[in-house]
C-alpha positions in Angstrom: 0.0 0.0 0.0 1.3 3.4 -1.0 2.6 5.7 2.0 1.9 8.6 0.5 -1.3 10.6 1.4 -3.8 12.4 -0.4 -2.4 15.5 1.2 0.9 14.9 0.0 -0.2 14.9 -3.7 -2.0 17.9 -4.2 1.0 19.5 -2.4 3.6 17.8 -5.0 0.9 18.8 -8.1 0.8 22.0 -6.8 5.0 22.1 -6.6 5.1 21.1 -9.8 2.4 23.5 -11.5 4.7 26.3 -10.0 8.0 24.9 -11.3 6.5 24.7 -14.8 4.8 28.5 -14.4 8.8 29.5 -13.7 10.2 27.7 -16.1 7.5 29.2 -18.5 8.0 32.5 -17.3 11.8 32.6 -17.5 12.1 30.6 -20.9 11.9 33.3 -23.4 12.2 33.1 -27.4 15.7 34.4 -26.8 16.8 31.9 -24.2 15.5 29.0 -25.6 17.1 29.6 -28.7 20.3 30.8 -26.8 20.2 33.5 -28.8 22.8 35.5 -26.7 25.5 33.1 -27.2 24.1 32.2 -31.4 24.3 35.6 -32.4 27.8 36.5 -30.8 29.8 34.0 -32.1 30.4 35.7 -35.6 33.9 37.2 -35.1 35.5 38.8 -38.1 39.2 38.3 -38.3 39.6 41.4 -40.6 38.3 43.5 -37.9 40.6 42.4 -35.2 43.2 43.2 -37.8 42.1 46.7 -38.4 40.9 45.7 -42.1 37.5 45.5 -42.4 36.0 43.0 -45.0 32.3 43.1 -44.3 31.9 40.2 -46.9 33.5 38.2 -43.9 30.4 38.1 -42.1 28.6 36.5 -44.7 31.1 33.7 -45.2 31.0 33.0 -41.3 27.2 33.1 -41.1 27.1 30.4 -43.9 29.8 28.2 -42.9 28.1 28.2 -39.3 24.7 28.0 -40.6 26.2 24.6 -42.9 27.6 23.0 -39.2 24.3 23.2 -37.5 22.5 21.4 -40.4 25.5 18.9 -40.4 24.4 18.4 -36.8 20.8 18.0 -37.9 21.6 15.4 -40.7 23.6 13.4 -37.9 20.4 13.6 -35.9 18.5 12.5 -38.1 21.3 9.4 -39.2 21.4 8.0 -35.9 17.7 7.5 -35.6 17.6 5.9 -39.4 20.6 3.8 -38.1 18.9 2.6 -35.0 15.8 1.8 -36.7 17.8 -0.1 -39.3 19.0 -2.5 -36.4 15.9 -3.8 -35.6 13.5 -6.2 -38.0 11.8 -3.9 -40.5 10.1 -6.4 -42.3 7.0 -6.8 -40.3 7.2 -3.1 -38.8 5.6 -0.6 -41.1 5.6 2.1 -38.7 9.0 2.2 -38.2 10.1 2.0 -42.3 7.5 4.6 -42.6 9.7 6.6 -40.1 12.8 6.0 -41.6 11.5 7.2 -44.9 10.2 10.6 -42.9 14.2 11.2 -41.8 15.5 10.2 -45.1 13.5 12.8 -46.7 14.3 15.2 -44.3 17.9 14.5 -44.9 17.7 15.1 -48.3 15.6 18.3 -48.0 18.2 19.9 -45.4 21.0 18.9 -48.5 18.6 20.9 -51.1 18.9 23.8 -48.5 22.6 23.6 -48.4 23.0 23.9 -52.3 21.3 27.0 -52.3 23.8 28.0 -49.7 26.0 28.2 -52.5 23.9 30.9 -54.7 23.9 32.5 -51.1 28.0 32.6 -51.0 28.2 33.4 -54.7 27.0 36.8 -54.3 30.7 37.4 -52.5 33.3 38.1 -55.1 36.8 36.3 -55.8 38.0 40.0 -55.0 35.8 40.1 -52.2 37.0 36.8 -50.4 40.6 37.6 -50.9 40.5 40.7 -48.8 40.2 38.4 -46.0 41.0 34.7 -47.0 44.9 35.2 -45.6 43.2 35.5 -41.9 41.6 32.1 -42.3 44.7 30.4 -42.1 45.4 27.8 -41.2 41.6 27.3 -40.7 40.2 25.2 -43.5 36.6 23.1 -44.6 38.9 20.3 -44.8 38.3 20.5 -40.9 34.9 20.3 -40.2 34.3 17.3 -38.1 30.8 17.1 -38.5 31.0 16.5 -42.3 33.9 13.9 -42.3 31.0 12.2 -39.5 28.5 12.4 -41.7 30.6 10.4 -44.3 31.7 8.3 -42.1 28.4 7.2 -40.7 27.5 7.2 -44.0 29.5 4.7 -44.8 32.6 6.2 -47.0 35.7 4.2 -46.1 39.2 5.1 -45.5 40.5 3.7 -47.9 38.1 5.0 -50.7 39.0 8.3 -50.0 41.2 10.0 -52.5 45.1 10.4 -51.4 45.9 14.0 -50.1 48.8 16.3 -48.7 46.9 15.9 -45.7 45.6 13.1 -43.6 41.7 13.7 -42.6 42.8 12.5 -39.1 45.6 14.7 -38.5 43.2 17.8 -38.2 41.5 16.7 -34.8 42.9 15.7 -31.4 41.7 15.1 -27.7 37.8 14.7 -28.3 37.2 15.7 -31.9 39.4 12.8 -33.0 37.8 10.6 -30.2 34.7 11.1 -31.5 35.8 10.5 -35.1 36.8 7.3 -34.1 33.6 6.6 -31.9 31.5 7.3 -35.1 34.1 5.2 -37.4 33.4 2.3 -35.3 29.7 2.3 -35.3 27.6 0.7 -37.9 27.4 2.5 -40.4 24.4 3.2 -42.6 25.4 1.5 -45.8 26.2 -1.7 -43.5 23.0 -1.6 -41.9 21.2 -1.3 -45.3 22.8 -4.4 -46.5 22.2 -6.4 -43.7 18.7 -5.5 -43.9 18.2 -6.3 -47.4 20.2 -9.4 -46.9 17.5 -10.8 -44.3 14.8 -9.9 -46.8 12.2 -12.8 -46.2 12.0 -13.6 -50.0 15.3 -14.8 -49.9 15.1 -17.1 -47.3 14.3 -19.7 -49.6 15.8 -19.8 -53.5 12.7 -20.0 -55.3 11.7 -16.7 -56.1 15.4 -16.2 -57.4 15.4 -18.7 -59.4 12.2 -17.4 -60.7 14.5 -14.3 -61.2 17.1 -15.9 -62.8 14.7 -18.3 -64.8 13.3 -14.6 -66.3 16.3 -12.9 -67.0 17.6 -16.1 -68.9 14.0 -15.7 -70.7 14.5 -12.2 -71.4 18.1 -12.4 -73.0 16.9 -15.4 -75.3 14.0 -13.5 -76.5 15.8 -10.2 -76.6 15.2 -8.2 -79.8 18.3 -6.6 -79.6 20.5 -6.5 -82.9 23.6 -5.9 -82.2 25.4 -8.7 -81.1 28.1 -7.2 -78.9 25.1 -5.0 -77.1 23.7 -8.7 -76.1 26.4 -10.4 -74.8 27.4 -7.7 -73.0 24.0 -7.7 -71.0 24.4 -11.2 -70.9 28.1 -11.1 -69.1 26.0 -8.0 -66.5 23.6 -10.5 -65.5 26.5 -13.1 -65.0 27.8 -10.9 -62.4 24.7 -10.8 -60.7 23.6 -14.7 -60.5 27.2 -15.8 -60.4 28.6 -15.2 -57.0 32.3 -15.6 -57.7 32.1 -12.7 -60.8 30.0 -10.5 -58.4 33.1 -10.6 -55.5 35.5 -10.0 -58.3 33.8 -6.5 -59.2 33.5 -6.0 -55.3 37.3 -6.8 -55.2 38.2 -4.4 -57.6 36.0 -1.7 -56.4 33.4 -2.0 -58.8 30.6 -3.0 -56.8 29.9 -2.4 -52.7 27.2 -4.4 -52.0 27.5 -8.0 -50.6 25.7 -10.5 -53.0 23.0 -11.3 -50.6 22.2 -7.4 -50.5 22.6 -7.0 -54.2 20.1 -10.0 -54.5 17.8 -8.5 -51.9 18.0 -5.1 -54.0 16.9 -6.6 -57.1 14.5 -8.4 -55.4 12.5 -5.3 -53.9 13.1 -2.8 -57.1 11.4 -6.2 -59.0 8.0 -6.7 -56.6 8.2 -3.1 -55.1 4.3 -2.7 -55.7 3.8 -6.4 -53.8 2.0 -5.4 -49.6 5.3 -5.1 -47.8 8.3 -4.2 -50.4 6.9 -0.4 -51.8 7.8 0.9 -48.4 11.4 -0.9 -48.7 11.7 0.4 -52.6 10.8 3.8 -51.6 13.7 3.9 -48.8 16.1 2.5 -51.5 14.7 5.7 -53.9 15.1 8.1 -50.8 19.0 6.6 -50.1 19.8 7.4 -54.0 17.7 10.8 -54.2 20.6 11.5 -50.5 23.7 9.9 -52.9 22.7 12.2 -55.7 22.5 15.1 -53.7 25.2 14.7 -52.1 27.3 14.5 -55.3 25.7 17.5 -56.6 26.8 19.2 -53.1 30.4 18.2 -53.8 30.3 19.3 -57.2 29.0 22.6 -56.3 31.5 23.0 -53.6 34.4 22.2 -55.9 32.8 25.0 -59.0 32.2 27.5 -55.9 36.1 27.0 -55.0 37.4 27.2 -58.3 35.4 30.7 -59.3 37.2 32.2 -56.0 40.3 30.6 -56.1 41.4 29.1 -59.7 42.8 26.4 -60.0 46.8 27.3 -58.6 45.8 28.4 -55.8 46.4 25.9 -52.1 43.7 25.3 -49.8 44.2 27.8 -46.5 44.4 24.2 -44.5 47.3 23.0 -47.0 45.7 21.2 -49.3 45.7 21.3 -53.3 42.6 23.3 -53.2 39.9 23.1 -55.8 42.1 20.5 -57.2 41.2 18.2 -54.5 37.9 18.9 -54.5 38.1 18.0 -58.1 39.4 14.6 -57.1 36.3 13.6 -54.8 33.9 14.0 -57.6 34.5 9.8 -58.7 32.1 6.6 -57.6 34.5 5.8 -54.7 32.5 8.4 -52.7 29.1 7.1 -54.0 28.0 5.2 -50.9 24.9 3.3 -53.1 26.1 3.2 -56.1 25.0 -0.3 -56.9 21.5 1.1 -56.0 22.0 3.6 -59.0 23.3 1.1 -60.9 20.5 -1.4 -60.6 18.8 -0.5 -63.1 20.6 -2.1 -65.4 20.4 -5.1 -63.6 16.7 -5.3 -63.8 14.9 -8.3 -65.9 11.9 -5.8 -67.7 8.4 -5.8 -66.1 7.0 -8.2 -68.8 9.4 -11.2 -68.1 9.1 -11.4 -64.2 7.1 -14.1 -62.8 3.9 -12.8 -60.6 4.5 -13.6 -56.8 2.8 -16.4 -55.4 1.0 -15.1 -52.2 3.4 -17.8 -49.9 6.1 -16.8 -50.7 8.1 -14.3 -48.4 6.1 -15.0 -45.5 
């Protein structure tokens, strides 16, 4: 039996109604936001140098403005990443979340392109009245962007070589926390293992299905040039045949284990069967993130070049908009293979109908 009174609980709801009304009352617009602190952290290095370059506040409002949507995106990641650990194949509500923050990623990346049009309106004349104070300060340096790769997925070792080491620039706990997020599962793992444990697979015989209608497909092809079917027909080897598919994975060609590849091809192929439209439209919404992503980089590196040419070092030591340059390649496609599928689609007309037992 409870030991506490009636008394004693309308004297604790009546605490707690005050401490609310005094939070309330003391939590204004500005201190919630932490305004104060926000909108006093735009220091302008010309200034302090007795050079005024008013264009300088622009380029820190910008850059500050792109770290706190970095730290929305990573937000945003770890909830898709800890949703991806559990089963999603009998757990609509939670794919249809993951969806919801996959679009929101993708959205904030739209924002960030226009950041660029934003930063633009600055001059190569402009920035170089106060680019010499930024050194050695550099976008090379932002944590929160090599996290976002990271947890993305991009791997060390598909990173393109450069004067400096993307460790080097962090110590004490910026590089600890590099290494914490390194560690973790990333997102492209995650999507693998789910597609891997896709329930149609469990069995062979709706991929043999597949592979019965691709085999179908390429004897009944129409097409007339010879060399234009066989190479279709070596494609499709590399997705049936296990050993071809690890030797494009081996060479850096492919990323996706063959069980996820499989699972891929699998959902793009019945994505308007009960239970696999969700999956194909979180497949869409990890390309449409990709994509942008690319296009991000590629405005970045056109941005970089109009200010600074192409001679012209980075003001953290690097090559400059030559390296940017040198990130624009498929090694920093996370899912590529899921732009690539496409091709590695049998056409609509040729795939078997899906037999209501199957999958379950």
């Amino acid at each position: 039996m409870s030991c506490i009174n009636g008394k004693d609980r309308v004297n604790d709801h009546q605490n707690n109604k005050r401490c609310k009304q005094n939070v309330s009352a003391s939590n204004s617009y500005a201190d919630y936001l932490q305004l104060d602190k926000l909108l006093d952290s735009q220091t302008m290095l010309s200034m302090q140098n007795g050079r005024v370059s008013y264009d300088e506040h622009l380029f820190i409002v910008t850059h500050q403005a792109y770290e706190l949507w970095f730290k929305q995106i990573l937000f945003e990641m770890d909830i898709v990443c800890k949703l991806l650990s559990g089963n999603l194949w009998n757990n609509e509500q939670e794919m249809f979340n993951i969806l919801k923050r996959l679009g929101r990623i993708s959205s904030i990346i739209k924002l960030l392109l226009e950041h660029f049009g934003v930063l633009e309106t600055m001059t190569p004349y402009d920035f170089a009245e106060f680019r010499d104070y930024l050194k050695p300060a550099s976008g090379f340096q932002s944590l929160q962007f090599r996290m976002i790769e990271n947890k993305l997925g991009l791997k060390k070792e598909n990173r393109v070589n450069c004067c400096k080491s993307y460790t080097d620039c962090f110590n004490g706990k910026k590089y600890d926390e590099l290494e914490r997020v390194s560690a973790e599962p990333s997102l492209f793992s995650l999507v693998c293992h789910w597609l891997e444990s896709i329930p149609m697979l469990k069995d062979n015989i709706v991929w043999d299905q597949y592979r019965r209608a691709a085999d179908h497909w390429l004897e009944r092809s129409t097409e007339s040039d010879i060399s234009c079917l066989e190479k279709q027909r070596k494609l499709m080897d590399t997705v049936f045949k296990c050993d071809q598919h690890k030797r494009l994975v081996d060479q850096g060609n492919r990323k996706f284990s063959h069980m996820a590849l499989k699972g891929a091809i699998i959902v793009y192929a019945y994505r308007h069967e009960k239970g696999y439209t969700l999956a194909n439209k979180i497949l869409e919404s990890l390309v449409d993130i990709d994509t942008l992503l690319s296009k991000w980089r590629y405005s970045h590196f056109v941005m970089v070049h109009k200010m600074i040419g192409s001679y012209s070092s980075g003001t953290g030591g690097t090559t400059g908009s030559e390296y940017l340059r040198s990130t624009l390649c498929d090694s920093y496609r996370i899912f590529i293979d899921l732009v690539n599928l496409p091709a590695l689609i049998v056409p609509a007309m040729y795939i078997p109908p899906l037999i209501k037992s199957q999958g379950k």
